[in-house]
C-alpha positions as CSV (number, residue, x, y, z in Angstrom):
1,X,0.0,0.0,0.0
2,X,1.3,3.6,-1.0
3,X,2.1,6.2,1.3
4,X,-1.8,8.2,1.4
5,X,-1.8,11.4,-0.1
6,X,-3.0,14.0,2.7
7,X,-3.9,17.3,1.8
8,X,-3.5,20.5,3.9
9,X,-4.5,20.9,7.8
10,X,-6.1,24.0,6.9
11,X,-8.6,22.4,4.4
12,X,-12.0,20.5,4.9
13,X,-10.5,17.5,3.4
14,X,-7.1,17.5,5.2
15,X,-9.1,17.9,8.7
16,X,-11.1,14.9,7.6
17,X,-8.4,12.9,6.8
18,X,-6.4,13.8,9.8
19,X,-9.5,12.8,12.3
20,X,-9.2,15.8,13.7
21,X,-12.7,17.6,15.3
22,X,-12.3,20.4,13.7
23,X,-12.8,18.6,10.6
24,X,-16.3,17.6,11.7
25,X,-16.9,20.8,12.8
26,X,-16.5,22.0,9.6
27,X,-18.0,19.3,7.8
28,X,-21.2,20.4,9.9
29,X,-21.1,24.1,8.4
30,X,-20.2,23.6,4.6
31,X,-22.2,22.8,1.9
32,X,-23.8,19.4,2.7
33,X,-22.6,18.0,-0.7
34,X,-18.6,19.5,-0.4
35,X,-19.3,18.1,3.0
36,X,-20.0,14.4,1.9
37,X,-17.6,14.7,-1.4
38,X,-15.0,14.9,1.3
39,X,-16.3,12.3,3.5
40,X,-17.1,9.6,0.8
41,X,-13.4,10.5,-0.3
42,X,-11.0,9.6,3.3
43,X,-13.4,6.7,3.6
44,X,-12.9,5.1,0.0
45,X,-9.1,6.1,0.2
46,X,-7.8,5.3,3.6
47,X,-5.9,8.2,4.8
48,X,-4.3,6.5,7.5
49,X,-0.2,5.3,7.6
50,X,-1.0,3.2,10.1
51,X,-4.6,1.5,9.6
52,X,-4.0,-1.0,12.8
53,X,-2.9,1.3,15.7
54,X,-5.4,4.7,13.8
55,X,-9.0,4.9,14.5
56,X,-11.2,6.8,11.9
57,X,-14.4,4.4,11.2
58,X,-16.5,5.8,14.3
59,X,-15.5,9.3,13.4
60,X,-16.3,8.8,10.1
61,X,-19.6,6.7,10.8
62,X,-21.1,9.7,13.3
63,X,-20.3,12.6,10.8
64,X,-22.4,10.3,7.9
65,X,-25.3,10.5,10.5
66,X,-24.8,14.2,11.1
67,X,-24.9,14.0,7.7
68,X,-27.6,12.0,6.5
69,X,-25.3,10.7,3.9
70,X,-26.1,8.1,1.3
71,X,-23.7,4.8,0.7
72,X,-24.0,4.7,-2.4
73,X,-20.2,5.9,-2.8
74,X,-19.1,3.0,-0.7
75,X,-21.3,0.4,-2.6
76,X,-19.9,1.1,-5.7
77,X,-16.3,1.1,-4.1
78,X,-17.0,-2.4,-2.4
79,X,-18.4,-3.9,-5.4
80,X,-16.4,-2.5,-8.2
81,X,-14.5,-5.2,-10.1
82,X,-11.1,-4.0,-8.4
83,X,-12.2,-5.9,-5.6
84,X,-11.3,-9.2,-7.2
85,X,-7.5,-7.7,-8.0
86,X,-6.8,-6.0,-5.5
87,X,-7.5,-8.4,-2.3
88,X,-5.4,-6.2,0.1
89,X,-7.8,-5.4,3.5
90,X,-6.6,-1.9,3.6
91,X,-8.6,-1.2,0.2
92,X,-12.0,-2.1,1.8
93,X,-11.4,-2.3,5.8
94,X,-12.4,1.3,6.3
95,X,-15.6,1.1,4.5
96,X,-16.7,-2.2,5.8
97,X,-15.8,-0.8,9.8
98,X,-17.7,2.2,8.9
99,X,-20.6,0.0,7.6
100,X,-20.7,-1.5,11.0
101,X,-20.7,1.3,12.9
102,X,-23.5,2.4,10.8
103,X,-25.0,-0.5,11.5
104,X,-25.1,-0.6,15.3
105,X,-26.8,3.1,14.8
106,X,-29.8,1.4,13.1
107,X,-28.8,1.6,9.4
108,X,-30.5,-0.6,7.7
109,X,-29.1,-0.2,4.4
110,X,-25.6,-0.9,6.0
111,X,-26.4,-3.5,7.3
112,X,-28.0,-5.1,4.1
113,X,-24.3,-4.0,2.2
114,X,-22.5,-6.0,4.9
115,X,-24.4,-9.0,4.2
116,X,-24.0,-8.4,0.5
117,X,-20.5,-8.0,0.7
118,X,-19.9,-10.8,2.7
119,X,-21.6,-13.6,0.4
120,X,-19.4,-12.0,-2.6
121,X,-16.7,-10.0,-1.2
122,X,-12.8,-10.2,-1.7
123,X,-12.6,-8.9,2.2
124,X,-15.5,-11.0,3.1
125,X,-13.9,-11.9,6.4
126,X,-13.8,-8.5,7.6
127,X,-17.6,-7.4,6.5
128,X,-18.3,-11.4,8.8
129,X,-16.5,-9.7,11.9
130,X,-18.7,-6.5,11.7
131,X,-21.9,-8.8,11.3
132,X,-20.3,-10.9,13.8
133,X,-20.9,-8.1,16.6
134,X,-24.5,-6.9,15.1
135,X,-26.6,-8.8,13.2
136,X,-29.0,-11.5,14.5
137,X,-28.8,-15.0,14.0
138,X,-31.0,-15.2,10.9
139,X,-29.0,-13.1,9.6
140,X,-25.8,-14.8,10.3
141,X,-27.2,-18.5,9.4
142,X,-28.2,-16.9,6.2
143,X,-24.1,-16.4,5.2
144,X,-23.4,-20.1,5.9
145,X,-23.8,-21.7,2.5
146,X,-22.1,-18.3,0.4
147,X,-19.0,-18.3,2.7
148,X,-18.8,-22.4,2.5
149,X,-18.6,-22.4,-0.8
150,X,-15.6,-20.5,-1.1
151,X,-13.6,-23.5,0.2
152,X,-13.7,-26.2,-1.8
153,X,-14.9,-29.8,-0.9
154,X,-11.2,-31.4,-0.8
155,X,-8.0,-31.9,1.0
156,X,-6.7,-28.4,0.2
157,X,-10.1,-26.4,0.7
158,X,-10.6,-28.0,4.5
159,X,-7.1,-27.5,5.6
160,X,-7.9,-24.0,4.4
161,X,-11.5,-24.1,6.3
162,X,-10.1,-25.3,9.0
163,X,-7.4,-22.6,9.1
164,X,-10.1,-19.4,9.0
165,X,-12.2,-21.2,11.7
166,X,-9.0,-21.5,13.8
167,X,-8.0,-17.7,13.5
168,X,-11.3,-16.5,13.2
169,X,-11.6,-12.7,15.0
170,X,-15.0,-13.4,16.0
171,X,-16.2,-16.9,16.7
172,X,-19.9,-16.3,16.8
173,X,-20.9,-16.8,12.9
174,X,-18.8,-20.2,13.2
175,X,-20.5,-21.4,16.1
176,X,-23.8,-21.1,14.6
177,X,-23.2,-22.4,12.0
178,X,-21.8,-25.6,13.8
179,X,-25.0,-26.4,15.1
180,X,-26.6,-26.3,11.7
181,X,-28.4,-29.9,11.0
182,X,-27.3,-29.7,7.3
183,X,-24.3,-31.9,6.3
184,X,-23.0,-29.2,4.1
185,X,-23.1,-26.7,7.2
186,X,-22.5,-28.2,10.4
187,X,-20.9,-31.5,9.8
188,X,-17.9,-29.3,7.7
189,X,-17.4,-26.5,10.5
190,X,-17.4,-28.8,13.6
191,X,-14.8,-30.6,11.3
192,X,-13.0,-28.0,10.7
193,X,-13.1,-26.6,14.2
194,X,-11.5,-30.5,15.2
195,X,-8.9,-29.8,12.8
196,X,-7.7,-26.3,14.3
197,X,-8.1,-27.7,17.7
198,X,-5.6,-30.6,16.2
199,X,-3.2,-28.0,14.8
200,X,-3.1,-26.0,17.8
201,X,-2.2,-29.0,19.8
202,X,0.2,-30.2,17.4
203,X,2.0,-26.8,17.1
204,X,2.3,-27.1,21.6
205,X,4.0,-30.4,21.4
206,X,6.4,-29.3,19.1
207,X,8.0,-25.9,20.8
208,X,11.0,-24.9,18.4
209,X,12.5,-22.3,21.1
210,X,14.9,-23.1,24.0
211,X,14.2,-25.7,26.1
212,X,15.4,-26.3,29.8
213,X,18.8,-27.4,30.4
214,X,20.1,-25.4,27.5
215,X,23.3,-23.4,28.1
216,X,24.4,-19.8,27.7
217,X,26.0,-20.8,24.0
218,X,23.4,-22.5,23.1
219,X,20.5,-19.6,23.6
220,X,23.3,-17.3,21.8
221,X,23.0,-19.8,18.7
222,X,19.2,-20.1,18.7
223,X,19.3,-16.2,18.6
224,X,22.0,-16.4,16.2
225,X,20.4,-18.7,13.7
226,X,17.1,-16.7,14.3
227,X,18.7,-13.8,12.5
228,X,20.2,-15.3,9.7
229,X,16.8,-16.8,8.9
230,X,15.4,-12.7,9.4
231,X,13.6,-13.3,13.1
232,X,14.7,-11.0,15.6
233,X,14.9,-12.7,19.1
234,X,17.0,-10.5,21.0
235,X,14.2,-9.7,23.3
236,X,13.2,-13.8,24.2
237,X,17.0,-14.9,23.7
238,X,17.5,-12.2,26.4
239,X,14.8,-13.3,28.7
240,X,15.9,-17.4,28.4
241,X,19.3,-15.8,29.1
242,X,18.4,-14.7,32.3
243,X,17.1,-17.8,33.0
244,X,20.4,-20.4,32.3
245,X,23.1,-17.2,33.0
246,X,25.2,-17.2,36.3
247,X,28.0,-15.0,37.0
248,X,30.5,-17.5,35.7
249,X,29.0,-16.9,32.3
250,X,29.5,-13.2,32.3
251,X,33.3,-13.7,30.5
252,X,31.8,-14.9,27.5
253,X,28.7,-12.5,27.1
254,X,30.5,-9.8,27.2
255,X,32.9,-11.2,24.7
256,X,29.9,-12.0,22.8
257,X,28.4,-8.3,23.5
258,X,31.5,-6.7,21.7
259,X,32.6,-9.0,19.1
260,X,29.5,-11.5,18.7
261,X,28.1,-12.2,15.8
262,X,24.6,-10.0,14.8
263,X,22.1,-11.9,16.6
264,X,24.0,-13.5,19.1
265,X,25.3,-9.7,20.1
266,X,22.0,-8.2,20.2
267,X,21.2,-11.2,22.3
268,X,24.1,-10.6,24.6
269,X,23.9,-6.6,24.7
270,X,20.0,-7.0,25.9
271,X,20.5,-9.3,28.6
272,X,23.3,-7.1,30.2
273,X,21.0,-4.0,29.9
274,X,18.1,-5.3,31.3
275,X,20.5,-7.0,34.6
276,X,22.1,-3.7,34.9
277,X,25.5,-4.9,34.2
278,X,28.0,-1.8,34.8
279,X,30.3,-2.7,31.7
280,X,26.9,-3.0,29.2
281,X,27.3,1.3,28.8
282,X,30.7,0.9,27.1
283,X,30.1,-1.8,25.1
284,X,26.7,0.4,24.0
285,X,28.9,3.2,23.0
286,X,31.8,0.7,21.4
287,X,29.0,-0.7,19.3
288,X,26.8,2.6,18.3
289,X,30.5,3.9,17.1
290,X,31.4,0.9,15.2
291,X,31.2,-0.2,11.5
292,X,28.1,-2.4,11.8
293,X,24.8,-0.8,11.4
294,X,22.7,-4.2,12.7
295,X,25.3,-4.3,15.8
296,X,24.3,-0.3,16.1
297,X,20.7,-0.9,16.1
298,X,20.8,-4.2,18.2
299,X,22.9,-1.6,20.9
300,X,20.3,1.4,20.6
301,X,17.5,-0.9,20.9
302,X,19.2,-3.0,24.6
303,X,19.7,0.8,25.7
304,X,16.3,1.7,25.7
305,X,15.5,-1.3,27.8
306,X,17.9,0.5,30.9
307,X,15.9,2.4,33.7
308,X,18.2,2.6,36.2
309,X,19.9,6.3,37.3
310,X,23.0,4.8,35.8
311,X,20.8,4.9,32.3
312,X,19.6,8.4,32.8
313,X,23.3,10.1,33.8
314,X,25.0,8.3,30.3
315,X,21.7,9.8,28.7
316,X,22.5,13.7,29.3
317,X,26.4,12.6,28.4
318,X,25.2,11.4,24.8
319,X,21.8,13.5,23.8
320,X,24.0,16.1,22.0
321,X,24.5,13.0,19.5
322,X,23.2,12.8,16.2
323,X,22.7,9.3,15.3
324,X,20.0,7.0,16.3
325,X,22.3,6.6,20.3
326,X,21.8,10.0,21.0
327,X,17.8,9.6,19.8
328,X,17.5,7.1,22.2
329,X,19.1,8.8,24.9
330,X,17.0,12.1,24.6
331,X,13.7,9.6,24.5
332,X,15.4,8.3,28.1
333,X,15.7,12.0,29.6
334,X,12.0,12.6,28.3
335,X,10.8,9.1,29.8
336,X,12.8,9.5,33.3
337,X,14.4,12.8,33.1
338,X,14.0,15.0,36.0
339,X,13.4,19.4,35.6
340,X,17.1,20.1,35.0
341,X,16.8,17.9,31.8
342,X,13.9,20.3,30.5
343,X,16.0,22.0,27.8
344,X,17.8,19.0,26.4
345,X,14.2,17.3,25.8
346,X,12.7,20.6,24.5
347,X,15.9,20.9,22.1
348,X,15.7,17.3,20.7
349,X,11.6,18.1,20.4
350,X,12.7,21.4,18.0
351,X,15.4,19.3,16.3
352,X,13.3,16.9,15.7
353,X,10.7,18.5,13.9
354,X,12.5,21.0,11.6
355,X,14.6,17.6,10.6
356,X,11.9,15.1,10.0
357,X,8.7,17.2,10.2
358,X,5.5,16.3,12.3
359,X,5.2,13.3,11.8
360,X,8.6,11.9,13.2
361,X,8.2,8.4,14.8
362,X,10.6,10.0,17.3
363,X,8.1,12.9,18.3
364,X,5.9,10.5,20.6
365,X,8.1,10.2,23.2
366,X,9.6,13.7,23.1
367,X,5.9,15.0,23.1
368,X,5.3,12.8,26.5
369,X,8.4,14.4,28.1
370,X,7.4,17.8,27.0
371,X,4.1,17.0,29.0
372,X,5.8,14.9,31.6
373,X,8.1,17.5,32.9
374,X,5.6,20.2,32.1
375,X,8.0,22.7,29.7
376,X,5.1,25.3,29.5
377,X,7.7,27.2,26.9
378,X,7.4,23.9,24.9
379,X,3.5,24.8,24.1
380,X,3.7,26.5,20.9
381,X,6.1,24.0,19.2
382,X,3.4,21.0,20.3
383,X,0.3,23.3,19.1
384,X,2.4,23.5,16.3
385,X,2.4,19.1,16.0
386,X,-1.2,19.7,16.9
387,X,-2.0,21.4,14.1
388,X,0.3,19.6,11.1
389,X,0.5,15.9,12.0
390,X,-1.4,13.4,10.0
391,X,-0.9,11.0,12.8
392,X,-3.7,10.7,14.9
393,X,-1.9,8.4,17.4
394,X,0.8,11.2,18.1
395,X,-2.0,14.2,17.9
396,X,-3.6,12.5,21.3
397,X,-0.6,12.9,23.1
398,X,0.1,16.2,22.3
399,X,-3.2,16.9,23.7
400,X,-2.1,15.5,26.8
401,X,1.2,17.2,26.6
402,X,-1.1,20.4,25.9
403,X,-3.2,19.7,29.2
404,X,-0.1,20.0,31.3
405,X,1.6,23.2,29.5
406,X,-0.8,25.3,27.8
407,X,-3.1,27.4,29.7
408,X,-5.4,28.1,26.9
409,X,-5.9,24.1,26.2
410,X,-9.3,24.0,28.0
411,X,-10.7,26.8,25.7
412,X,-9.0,25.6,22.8
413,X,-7.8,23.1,21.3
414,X,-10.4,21.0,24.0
415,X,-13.2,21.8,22.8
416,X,-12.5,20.5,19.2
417,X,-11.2,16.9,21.0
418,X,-14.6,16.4,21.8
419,X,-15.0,15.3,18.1
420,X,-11.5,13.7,17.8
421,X,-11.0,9.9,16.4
422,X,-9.2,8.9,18.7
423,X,-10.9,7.8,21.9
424,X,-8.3,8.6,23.8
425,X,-8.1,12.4,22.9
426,X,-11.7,12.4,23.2
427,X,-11.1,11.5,26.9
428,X,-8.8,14.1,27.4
429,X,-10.7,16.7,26.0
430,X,-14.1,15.4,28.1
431,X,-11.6,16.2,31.8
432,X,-10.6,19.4,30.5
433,X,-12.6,20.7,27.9
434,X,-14.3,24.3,29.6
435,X,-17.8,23.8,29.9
436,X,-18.6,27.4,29.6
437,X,-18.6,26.7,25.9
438,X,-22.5,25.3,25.0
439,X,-21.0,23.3,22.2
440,X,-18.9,21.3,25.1
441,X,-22.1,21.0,27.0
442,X,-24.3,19.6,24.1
443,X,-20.9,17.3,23.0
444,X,-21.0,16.1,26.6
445,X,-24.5,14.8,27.0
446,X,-24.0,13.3,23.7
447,X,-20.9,10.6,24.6
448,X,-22.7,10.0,27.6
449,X,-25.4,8.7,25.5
450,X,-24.0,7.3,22.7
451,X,-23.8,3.7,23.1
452,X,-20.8,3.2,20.5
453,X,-18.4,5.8,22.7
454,X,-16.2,3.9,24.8
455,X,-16.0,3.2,28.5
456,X,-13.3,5.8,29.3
457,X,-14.9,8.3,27.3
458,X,-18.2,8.1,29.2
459,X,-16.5,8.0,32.8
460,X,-14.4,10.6,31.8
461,X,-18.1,12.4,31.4
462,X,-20.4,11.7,33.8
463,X,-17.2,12.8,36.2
464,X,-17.9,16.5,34.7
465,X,-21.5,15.9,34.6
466,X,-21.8,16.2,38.5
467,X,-24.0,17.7,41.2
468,X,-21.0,19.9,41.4
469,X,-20.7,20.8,37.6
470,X,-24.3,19.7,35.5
471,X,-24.3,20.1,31.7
């Protein structure tokens, strides 16, 4: 999947796309046809980098209520002939969670494309998972013979049956349909639920990690040959190593921490971060400085493991770096820093974003530390983040980090979190948001009624909506 193309923060479309309340906001007061253009556009071309971490199908499925939009965008879009070249779940995941948050509001007609799209669908799975959690069972028993007869009737189609009932997301459909008195229906599922029992069992009794009685060289192999076959197991290698190590096998992991090879290194390097050993610093250092970037990444990575004080003092040696070590060590001063390392974590935050932008995988946890240590002089620079990033993950902790160091959060950028994506902003903007503001009051009583918000959301609510504070 391409990088999405995401216009402008300042226009209706690049709110949208971003998840951003002001986007709805807006959407409210333009043309209702700009309005839904717009709409039908972020949810037919998934505007998210990260689809699995990035929520937009409940923002998306309240501002088509608001609304009153049509689906007859998203129809064609499901049912175009791409769908049968293009199999890729980002193409249709959006649309299909929309359709069943539509569906839980009482929309019919997405309900009926959810059925649809499962009998005939590419992505059928998905639009199954959505009915899963809404329709009834007629419903549900009605899919059984369309979604069989994908799989055919032989060796190959069972073991393939038998895998989706196995890692099926939601059970419920399958279940059903086990109880069904046809042959064709019940007798294949409740064999193809024995099967994925079978497997499962199968894959217990033979474990292909250590075992016990293994030996300090022979949990650096297994990490070792991981590697070379492209699995990364520094993190379990490390944790068996801390099972089989004793301090007469510290010689040869440290020897194996500086001149090791790749995986048997990393291995090494983040078992003697996470027990604290007082040489593992150095060999950090030796290896960030070195000719090997995998050894230098392995080293980074075992570094940001370390908590200790010890961790925190080589941090404010090395944050003036400007490789990937001193990256990691200005994400340690922002995570367990204390007030005197407020400048170094508000430096690395500016660095940050006039080198990589906005967007910067490296702004979350600057953003946190900016909150964390509350650097009120760090609050234009995060409104800044606020405004530009197309992550919606990263804009909800700058609203947090705004909480603690802007003054002018609670009228501000608050009150448009109350329409944010992300759950989580939502919730901070529903324990800060002023409720001076009618539209906060209104948005308030909303969430607490809205049976689709989530749990946080609505406690976070009715803790403002109190005899103390009534909306």
């Amino acid at each position: 999947m391409f990088d999405p193309v995401i216009a402008p923060s300042g226009t209706l479309l690049g709110l949208l796309q971003r998840g951003r309340g002001d986007g709805t906001l807006h959407a409210l007061a333009a043309p209702r046809a700009e309005a839904l253009a717009a709409l039908d556009h972020c949810v037919l071309d998934d505007p998210r980098h990260d689809w699995q971490v990035e929520n937009r199908s409940l923002y998306y499925a309240r501002l088509y209520l608001d609304l009153h939009g049509g689906l007859d965008r998203i129809e064609a879009h499901l049912f175009d002939a791409e769908d049968h070249l293009d199999t890729e779940e980002s193409r249709t995941g959006l649309a299909l969670a929309v359709l069943g948050h539509l569906a839980s509001y009482g929309r019919q007609d997405a309900l009926l494309l959810l059925r649809r799209y499962a009998a005939t669908g590419s992505n059928w799975a998905w639009a199954l998972d959505e009915l899963a959690l809404r329709d009834d069972d007629a419903g549900l028993r009605a899919l059984a013979l369309p979604v069989l007869a994908r799989f055919p009737a032989d060796a190959e189609g069972s073991a393939e049956l038998a895998a989706v009932v196995r890692d099926a997301f939601e059970p419920r459909p399958w279940r059903l349909w086990a109880d069904d008195p046809r042959e064709a229906v019940g007798a294949r599922v409740r064999a193809a639920r024995e099967q994925g029992s079978f497997d499962r069992w199968q894959r217990q009794m033979r474990p292909a990690g250590p075992r016990p009685g293994w030996s300090v060289r022979a949990v650096l192999d297994w990490a070792q040959e991981g590697y070379e076959r492209g699995a990364v197991l520094y993190g379990p290698a490390a944790r068996c190593l801390t099972a089989v190590a004793g301090p007469e096998d510290r010689p040869e992991l440290l020897a194996a921490a500086r001149h090791g090879a790749t995986g048997a290194r990393g291995a090494a390097l983040h078992h003697l971060a996470e027990s604290r050993d007082p040489a593992v610093l150095d060999l950090v250092e030796a290896a960030a400085d070195g000719d090997s970037r995998e050894a230098a990444e392995a080293a980074v990575g075992a570094y940001r493991r370390m908590c200790g004080e010890d961790a925190v003092a080589r941090a404010r040696a090395w944050v003036r770096r400007t490789d990937a070590l001193g990256e990691a060590a200005a994400d340690v001063l922002a995570c367990r820093g204390t007030a005197q390392d407020s400048p170094s974590v508000l430096g690395a935050l500016r660095d940050t974003i006039r080198s990589a932008g906005p967007d910067a995988p490296a702004l979350a946890g600057l953003v946190d530390g900016a909150g964390r240590l509350g650097i009120a002089v760090a609050a234009p620079v995060l409104r800044h983040v606020y405004r530009e990033t197309t992550s919606s993950q990263l804009r909800g902790r700058v609203a947090r980090a705004l909480a603690a160091t802007d003054p002018t959060f609670a009228t501000g950028f608050a009150v448009e979190c109350l329409w944010d994506c992300e759950e989580t902003t939502r919730e901070v903007a529903a324990e800060h948001a002023e409720t001076g503001d009618v539209r906060v009051a209104e948005r308030l009583r909303r969430l607490a009624a809205d049976p689709a918000e989530e749990a946080e959301v609505q406690t976070a609510v009715r803790n403002r909506i109190g005899p103390d504070l009534q909306v």
